[in-house]
N, C-alpha and C positions, 0 to 999 in steps of 0.2 A: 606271769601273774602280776596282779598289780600291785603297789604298796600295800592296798587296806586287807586285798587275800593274807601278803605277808605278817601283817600287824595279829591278824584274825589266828592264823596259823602256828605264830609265837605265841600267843594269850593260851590255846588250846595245849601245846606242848606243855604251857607251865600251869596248867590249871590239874585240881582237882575232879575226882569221878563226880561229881555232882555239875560241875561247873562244865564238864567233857560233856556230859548229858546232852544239857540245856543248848552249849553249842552244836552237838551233832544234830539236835530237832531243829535249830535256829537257820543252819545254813545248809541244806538239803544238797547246793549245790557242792559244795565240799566235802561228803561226805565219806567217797572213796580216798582223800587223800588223808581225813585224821582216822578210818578202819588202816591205813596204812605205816602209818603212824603209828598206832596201837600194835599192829603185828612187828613193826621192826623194835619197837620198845621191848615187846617180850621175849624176840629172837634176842636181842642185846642180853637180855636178865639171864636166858634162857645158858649163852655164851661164855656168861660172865663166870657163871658156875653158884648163880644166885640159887636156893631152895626153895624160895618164893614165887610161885607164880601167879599172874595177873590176869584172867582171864579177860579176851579184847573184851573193846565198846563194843564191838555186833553182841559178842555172846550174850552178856550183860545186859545188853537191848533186849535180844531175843525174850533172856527170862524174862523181863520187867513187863515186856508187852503180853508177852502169853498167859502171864500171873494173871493179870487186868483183866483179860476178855476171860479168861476161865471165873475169876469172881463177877464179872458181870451177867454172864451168862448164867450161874448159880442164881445170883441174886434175883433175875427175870427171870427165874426157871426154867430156860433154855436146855441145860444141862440135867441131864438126869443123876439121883442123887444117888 
């Protein structure tokens, strides 16, 4: 990887869910390594014998996206009510 993957990769590790977001849609090509990221962080919580769990950036994506097109698709009456 080059320096700026590395710089990019650091920023992601210490960033918050919102700022995890913005960079998972930002760098498309790094995708599978911060969903990777996301799953060893929760195995770590998971290990530690944390109570908390964090569901990853996919899942998270998942709902946020499917939220979206179900209200869009409401909204244009796509969806039956």
């Amino acid at each position: 990887m080059t320096a700026s993957h590395d710089k990019i990769i650091a920023e992601y590790r210490d960033a918050d869910f919102n700022r995890r977001l913005h960079m998972y849609l930002q760098f498309p090509h790094l995708r599978s390594t911060f969903i990777l990221m996301d799953q060893n962080d929760q195995n770590t919580d998971l290990s530690a014998g944390f109570k908390f769990r964090r569901n990853s950036l996919a899942a998270q994506l998942s709902v946020i996206l499917c939220s979206a097109a179900g209200c869009l698709k409401k909204l244009f009456g796509l969806a039956a009510p």
